[in-house]
C-alpha positions in Angstrom: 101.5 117.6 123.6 103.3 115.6 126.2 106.5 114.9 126.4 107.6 111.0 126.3 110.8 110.0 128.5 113.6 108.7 125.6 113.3 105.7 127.0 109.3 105.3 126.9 109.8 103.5 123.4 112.2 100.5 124.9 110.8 100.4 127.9 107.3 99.5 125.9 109.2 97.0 123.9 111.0 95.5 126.7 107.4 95.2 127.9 106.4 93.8 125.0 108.8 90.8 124.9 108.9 89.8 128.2 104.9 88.7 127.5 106.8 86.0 125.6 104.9 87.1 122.0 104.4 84.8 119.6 106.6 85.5 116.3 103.4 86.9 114.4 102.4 89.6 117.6 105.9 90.8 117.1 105.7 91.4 113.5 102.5 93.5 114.0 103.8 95.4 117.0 103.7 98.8 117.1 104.2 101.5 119.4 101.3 103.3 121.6 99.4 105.5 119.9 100.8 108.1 122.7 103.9 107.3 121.0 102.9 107.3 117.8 101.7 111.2 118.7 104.5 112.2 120.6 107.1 110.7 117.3 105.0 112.6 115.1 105.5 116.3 117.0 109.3 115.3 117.3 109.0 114.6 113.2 107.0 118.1 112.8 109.5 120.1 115.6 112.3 118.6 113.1 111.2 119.6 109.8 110.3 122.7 111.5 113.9 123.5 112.6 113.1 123.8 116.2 114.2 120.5 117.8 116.1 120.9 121.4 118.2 119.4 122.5 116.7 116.9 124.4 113.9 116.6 121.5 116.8 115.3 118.9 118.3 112.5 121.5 114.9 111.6 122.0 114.3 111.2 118.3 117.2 109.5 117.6 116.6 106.9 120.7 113.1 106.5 118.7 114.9 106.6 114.9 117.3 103.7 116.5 114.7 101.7 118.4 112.1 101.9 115.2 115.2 100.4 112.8 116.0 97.7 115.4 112.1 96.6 115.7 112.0 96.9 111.9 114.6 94.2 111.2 113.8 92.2 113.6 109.7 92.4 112.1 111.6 91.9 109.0 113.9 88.6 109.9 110.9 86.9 111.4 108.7 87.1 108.4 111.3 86.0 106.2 111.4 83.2 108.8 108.0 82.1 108.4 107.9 82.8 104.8 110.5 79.9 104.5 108.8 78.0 106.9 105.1 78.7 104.6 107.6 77.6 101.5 
């Protein structure tokens, strides 16, 4: 499996939102499917008991980057649900 960079996740957000997406692209957004592997192995190395080092800072730069995506998904669609309203 390869190993992301910490930063991979932001950098592929900060990516992301300097396209200018609409408020819809960013409530689907999700990460790379290269991410989406390389979170899964951290998840599995975790339950496992065998995280490094660099493995937990690197799953804990994704575990805070996912939440701050996730409220911001979250504030936008209660946005346009009140808009819809």
């Amino acid at each position: 499996m390869a190993v992301a960079e910490p930063v991979a996740l932001l950098d592929e957000i900060i990516e992301f939102l300097a396209k200018k997406p609409t408020l819809g692209e960013i409530v689907t957004f999700r990460p790379s499917e290269a991410l989406e592997e390389r979170l899964e192995d951290l998840l599995d190395k975790n339950r496992a008991g065998i995280l490094s080092d660099s493995d937990r800072a690197e799953l804990d730069t994704f575990t805070r980057t996912n939440h701050f995506m996730s409220m911001l998904q979250m504030r936008i669609e209660q946005r346009l649900a009140r808009h819809e309203s």
